[in-house]
C-alpha positions as CSV (number, residue, x, y, z in Angstrom):
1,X,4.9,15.4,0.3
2,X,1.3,14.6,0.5
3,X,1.5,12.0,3.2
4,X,3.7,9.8,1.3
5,X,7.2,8.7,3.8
6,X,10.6,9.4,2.0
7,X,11.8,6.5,0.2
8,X,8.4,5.1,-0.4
9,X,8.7,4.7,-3.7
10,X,6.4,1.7,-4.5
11,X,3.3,0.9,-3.1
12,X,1.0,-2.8,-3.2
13,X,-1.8,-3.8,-2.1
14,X,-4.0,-7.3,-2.3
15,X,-8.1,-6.9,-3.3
16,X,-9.9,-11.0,-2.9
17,X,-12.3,-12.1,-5.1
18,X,-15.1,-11.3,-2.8
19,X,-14.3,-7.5,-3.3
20,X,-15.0,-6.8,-6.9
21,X,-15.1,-2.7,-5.3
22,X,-11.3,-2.8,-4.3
23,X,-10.2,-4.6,-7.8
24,X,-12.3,-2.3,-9.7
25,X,-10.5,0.8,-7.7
26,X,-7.1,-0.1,-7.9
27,X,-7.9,-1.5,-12.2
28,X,-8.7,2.4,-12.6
29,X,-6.0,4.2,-10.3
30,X,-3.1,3.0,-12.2
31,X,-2.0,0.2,-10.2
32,X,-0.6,-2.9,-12.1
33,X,-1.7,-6.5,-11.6
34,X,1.2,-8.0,-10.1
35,X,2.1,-11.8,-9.1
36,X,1.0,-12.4,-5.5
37,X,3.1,-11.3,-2.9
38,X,3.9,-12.4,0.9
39,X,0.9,-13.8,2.8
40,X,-1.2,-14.0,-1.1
41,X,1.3,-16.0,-3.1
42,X,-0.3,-18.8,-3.1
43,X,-4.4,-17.7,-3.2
44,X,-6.1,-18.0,-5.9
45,X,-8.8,-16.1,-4.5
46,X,-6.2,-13.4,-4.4
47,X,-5.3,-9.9,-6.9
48,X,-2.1,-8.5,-6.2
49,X,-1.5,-4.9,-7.5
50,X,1.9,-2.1,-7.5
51,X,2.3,1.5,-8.4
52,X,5.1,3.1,-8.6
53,X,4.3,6.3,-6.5
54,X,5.8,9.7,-6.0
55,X,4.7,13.1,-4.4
56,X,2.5,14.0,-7.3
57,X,0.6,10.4,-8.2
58,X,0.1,9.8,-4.2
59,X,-2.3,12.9,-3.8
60,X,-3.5,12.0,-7.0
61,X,-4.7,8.2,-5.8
62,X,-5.5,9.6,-2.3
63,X,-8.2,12.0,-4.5
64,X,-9.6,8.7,-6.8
């Protein structure tokens, strides 16, 4: 299962605009812009992104 918990199915993650390196990494690993979320709702400053995740596409990201 590469790591991944069972039931994980969907993972985010937030990148600010003062790291143009985590944007640009989860632009290219097949993570979708998303609204912001929890805690970055309401930032600006904030990119939110999701990817839907199984066994396969985890290892796959963990490798990017």
């Amino acid at each position: 299962m590469c790591g991944v918990p069972q039931g994980i199915t969907r993972i985010k993650a937030e990148a600010g605009s003062a790291q143009p390196d985590g944007q640009n990494f989860y632009a290219h690993s097949g993570f979708e812009e998303i609204p912001g979320f929890g805690p970055y709702a309401d930032n600006p400053q904030s990119r939110c992104y999701a990817k839907t995740i199984n066994s396969h596409s985890a290892a796959h990201t963990a490798m990017a």
